[in-house]
C-alpha positions in Angstrom: -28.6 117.6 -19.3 -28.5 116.3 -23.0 -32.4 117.7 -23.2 -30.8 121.4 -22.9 -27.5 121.1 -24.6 -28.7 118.8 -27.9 -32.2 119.4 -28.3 -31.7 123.5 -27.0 -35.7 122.3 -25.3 -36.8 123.8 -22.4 -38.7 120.5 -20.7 -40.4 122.7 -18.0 -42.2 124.6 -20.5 -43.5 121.6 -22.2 -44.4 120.0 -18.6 -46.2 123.3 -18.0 -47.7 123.1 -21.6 -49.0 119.5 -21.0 -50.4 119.7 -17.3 -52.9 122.8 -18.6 -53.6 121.0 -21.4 -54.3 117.7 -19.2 -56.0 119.8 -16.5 -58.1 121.7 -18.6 -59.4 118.6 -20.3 -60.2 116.7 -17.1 -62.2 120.2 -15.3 -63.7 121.3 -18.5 -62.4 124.6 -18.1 -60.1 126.7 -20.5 -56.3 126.9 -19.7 -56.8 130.3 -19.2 -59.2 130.0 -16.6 -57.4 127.1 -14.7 -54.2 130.3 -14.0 -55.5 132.5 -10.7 -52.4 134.6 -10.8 -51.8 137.6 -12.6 -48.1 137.1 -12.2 -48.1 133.6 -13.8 -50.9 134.6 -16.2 -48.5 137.2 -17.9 -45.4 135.0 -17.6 -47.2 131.6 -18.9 -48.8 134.3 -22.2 -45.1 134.8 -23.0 -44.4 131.2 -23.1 -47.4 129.3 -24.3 -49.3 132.2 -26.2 -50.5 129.3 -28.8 -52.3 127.8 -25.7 -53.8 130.7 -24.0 -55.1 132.4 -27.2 -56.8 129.1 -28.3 -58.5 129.4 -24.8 -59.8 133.0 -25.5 -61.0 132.6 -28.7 -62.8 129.3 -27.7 -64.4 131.7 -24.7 -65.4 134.4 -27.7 -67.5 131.9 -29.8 -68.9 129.8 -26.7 -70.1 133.5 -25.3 -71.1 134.7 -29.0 -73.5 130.8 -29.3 -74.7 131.5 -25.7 -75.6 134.9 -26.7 -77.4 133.6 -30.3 -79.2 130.8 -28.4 -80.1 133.0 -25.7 
């Protein structure tokens, strides 16, 4: 309880934050990619936006060096 009241912290969001950070590193796949539901998709964009949008833009240049080497 101290978590909430002295550190105002919410710890599921950072448990959230670290398991797609930990599964994404161990499948090689982008946080984004590792969400199937649109539902949770839309409510995980609202609390870990940092997270997501580093996934997209990291999809934009892999696609753009595909695209040059291609």
């Amino acid at each position: 309880m101290s978590t909430f009241v002295r550190d105002n912290v919410n710890p599921i969001k950072k448990l959230e934050c670290s398991m797609l950070i930990l599964a994404s590193a161990v499948h090689g796949v982008p946080a984004r990619g590792l969400i199937g539901d649109a539902y949770e998709l839309q409510r995980l964009g609202g609390l870990l936006p940092s997270l997501l949008q580093a996934a997209e833009n990291k999809d934009v240049v892999t696609d753009k060096i595909e695209a040059q080497e291609g």
